[in-house]
N, C-alpha and C positions, 0 to 999 in steps of 0.2 A: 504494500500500500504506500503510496506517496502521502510524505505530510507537506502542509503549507509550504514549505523551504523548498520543495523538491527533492529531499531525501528521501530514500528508499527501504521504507523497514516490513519485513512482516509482520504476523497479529504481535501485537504487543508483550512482552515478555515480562512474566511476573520477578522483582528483586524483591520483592520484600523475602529475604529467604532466611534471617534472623529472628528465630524462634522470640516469643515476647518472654520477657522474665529469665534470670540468669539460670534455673533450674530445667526451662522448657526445652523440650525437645524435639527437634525438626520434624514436621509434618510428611504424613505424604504426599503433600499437594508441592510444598517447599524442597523436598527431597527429590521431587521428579524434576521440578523446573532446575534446580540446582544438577540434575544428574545432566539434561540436556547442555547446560550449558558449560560442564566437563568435557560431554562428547563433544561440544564445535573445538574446544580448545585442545581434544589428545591432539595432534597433530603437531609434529615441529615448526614444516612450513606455519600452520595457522599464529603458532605462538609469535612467530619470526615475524608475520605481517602484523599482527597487535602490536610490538615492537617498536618498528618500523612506524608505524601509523600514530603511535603515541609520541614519538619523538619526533613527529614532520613537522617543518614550520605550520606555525596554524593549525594544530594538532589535525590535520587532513593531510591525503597524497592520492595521485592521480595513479590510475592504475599504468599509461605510461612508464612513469617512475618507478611503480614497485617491480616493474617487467626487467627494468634494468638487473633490481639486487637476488633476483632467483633466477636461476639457469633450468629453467623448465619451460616447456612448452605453453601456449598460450591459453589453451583449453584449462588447462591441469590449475592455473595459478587463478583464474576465472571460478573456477570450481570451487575453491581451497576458500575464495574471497565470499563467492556465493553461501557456503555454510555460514560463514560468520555473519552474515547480513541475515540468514533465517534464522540464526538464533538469536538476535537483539545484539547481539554484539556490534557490531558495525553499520552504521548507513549509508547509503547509495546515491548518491548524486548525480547525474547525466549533467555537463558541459561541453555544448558541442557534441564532437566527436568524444570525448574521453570522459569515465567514470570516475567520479574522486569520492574517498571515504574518510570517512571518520569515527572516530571510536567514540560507543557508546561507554561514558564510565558507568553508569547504576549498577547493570548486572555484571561487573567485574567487581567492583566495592563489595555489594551483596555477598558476592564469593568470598573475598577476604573476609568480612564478619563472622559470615559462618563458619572458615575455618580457626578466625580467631577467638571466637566467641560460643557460637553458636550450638555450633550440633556435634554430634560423637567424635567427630574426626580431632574436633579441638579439643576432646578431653584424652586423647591417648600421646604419654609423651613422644618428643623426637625424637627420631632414631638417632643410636648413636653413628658418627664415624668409625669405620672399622678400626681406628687404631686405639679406642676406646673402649671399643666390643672386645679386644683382645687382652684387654688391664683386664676387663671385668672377669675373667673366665676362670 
């Protein structure tokens, strides 16, 4: 769907994925959106254009430009951008000939809360470094 600006997002993606109350813990509705929006980001390519897109002048970049920093085919990198735009992560823009995006922050933030705060994952310590794991044995 296009909004006013001309960006291009699909149906709207839920962040509220921070359970209410420090004891609460994540829903199934919060644990699905939150799971969706893991799967746009397994990907290295994916992580590398969030990256990239967060750090562009203007916090956007024209898909031009990201073509230049991945040695993959046009199809492939097109693709790669298209997950991120249907899961709320990125918006789509048409100028001209060329696509520019921009990173949605909410449901990246929402991710971090939940891992810092939120749900089961933040309450299991970090692992250690193996050179750590091998004191402790």
């Amino acid at each position: 769907m296009a909004t006013h600006s001309g960006h291009v997002r699909s149906k709207p993606v839920a962040v509220a994925l921070l359970p209410a109350g420090p004891a609460a813990v994540v829903t199934d509705t919060e644990a699905e959106t939150a799971a969706k929006l893991f799967k746009a980001l397994s990907d290295p390519v994916r992580i590398r254009l969030v990256s990239l897109i967060r750090r562009s002048p203007g916090g956007e970049a024209c898909f031009c430009d990201l073509a230049e920093d991945f040695a993959m085919p046009q199809p492939s990198l097109s693709h790669h951008l298209r997950v991120l735009v249907t899961a709320g992560i990125l918006t789509r823009e048409r100028r001209g000939t060329w696509s520019w995006y921009r990173l949605v922050p909410e449901p990246l933030e929402s991710l971090g809360s939940l891992l810092r705060e939120g749900g089961p994952l933040a309450d299991r310590p970090a692992p250690l470094p193996d050179e750590e794991r091998s004191k402790h044995r």
